[in-house]
C-alpha positions as CSV (number, residue, x, y, z in Angstrom):
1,X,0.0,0.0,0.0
2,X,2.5,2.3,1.0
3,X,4.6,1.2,-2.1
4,X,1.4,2.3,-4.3
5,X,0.9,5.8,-2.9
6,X,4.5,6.6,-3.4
7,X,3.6,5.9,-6.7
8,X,0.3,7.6,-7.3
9,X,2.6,10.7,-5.3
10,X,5.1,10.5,-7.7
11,X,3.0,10.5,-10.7
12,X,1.4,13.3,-9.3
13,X,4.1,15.8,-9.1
14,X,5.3,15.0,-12.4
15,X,2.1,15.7,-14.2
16,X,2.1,19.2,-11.9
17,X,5.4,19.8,-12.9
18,X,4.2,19.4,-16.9
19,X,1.2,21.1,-16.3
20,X,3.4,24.1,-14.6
21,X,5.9,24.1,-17.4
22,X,3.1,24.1,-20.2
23,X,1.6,27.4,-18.5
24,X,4.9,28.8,-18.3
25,X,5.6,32.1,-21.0
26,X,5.6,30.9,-24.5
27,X,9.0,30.6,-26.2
28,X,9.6,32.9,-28.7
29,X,11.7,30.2,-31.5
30,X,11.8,32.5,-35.0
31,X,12.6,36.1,-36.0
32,X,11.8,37.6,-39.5
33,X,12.2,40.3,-41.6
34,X,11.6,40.9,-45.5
35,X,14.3,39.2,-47.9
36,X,14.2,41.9,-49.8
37,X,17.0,45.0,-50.0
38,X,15.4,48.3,-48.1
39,X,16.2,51.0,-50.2
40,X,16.1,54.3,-48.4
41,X,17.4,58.0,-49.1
42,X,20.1,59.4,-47.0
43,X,17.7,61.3,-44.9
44,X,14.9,59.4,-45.1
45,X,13.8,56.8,-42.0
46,X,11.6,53.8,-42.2
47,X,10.4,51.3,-39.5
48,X,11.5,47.4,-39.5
49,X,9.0,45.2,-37.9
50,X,10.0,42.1,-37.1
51,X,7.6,39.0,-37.2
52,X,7.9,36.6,-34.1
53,X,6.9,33.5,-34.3
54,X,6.4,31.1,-30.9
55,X,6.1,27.9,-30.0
56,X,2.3,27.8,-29.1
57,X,-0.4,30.4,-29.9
58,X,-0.1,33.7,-27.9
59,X,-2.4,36.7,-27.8
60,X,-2.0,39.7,-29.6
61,X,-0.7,41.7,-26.4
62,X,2.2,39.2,-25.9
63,X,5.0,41.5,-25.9
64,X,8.7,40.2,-26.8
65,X,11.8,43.0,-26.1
66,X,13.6,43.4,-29.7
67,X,16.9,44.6,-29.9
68,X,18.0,46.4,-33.5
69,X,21.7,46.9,-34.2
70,X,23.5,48.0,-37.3
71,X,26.5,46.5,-39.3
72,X,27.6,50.1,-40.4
73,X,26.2,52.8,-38.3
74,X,28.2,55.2,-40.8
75,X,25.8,53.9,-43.5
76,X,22.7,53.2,-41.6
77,X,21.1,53.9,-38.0
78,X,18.7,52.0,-36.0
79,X,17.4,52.9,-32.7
80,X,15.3,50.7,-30.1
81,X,11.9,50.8,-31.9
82,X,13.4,49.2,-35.2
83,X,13.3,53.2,-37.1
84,X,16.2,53.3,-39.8
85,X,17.9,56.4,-40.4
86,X,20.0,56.2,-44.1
87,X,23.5,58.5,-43.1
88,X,25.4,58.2,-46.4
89,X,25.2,56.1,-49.7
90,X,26.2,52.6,-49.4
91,X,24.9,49.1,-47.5
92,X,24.5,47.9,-44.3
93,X,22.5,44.9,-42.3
94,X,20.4,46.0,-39.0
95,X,19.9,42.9,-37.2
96,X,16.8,42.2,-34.7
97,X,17.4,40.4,-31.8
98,X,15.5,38.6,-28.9
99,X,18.0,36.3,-26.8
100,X,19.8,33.8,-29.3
101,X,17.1,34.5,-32.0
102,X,18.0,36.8,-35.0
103,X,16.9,38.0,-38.3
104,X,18.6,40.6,-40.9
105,X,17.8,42.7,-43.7
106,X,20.3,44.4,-46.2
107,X,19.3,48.4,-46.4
108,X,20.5,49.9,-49.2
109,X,21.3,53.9,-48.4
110,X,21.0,55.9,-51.8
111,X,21.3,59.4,-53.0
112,X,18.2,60.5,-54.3
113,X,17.8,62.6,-57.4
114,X,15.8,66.1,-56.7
115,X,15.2,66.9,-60.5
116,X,15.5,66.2,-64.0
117,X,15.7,68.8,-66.8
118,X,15.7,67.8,-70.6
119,X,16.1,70.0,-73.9
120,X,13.2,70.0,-76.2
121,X,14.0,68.4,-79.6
122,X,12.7,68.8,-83.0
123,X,13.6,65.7,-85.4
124,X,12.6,64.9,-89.1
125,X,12.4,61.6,-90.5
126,X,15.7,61.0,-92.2
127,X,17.8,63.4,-89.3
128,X,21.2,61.5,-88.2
129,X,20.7,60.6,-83.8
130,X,20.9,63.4,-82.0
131,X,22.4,63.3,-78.6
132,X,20.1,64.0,-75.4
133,X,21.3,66.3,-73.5
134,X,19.8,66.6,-69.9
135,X,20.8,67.9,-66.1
136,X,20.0,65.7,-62.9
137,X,20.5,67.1,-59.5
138,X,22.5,66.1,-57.6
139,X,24.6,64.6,-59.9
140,X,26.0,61.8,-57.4
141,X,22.7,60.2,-57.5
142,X,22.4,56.9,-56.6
143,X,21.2,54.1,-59.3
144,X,20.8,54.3,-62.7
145,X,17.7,56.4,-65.0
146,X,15.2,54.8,-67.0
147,X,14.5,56.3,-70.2
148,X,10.5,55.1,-72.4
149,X,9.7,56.9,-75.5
150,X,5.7,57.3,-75.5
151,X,5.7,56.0,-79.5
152,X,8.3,54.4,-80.9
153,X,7.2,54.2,-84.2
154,X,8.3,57.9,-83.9
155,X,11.3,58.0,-82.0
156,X,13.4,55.5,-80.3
157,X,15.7,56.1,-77.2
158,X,19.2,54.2,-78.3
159,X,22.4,54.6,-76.5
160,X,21.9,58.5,-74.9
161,X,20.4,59.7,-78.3
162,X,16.8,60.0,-79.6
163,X,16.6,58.4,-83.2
164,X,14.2,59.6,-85.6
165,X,12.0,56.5,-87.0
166,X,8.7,57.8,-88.6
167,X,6.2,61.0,-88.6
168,X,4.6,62.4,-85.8
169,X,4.9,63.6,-82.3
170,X,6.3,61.5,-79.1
171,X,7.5,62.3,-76.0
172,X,10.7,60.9,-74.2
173,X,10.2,60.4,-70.1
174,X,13.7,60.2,-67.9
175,X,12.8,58.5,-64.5
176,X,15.3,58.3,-61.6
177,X,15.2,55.6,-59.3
178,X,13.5,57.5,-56.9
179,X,10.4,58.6,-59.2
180,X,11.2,61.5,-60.6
């Protein structure tokens, strides 16, 4: 008898101890950010918000402390609340933290272009290339422009020069990176 309540005790305790441990905080076991390259101005600030992924369902006011550091504070700038701050062209990685679990993301600190000015031109079928000429500012800008001719049974874009190709009227649109 006494043999069989030690047991029953013992058994006890154990499924106590489970019981305590399953009601214990969950375990945060995953970090994650986007894949994909941030590309901010040298100015500009944007917010990283890291997913957290546990090891049970939690509710939506479980709070987990996330630390943000940056791989080139010279480039990039994070403070506590995950807000990127680009300093100066260039890349860096702000990691997220929480214990032993981290996730990164690349941002990618550019110089955007303020403006874009471009000559008129007046081509006729038959005209040799003319070159484009055209201002950006600033001119360290950061990435490379796009350039889409409107109708290009008119006019084709080739090589930094508008070609004549047939009658009519077009219009040539220079885009930076940035949108303008």
């Amino acid at each position: 008898m006494q043999q069989k309540r030690k047991v029953v005790c013992f058994l006890a305790a154990a499924a106590l101890a489970a019981l305590l441990t399953a009601c214990g905080a969950p375990k945060l076991t995953a970090l994650s950010l986007p894949e994909e390259t941030l590309e901010l101005p040298v100015g500009e600030t944007a917010v990283l918000q890291p997913e957290c992924t546990y090891d049970r369902e939690v509710s939506e006011h479980t709070e987990t402390e996330i630390t943000f550091t940056s791989s080139d504070e010279t480039v990039v700038t994070v403070d506590g609340t995950g807000t990127v701050t680009g300093v100066a062209e260039g890349e860096a990685v702000v990691t997220a933290a929480s214990g032993d679990v981290t996730a990164g993301q690349t941002v990618r600190v550019v110089i955007p272009v303020e403006s874009i000015a471009a000559d008129a031109v007046s081509l006729h079928t038959g005209d040799e290339a003319l070159d484009l000429a055209y201002t950006v500012t600033p001119e360290d800008f950061s990435g490379e422009l796009t350039f889409s001719m409107a109708d290009s049974t008119v006019a084709e874009y080739r090589d930094g020069q508008i070609v004549p190709v047939g009658e009519g009227q077009t219009e040539l649109t220079i885009t930076a990176p940035n949108g303008v």
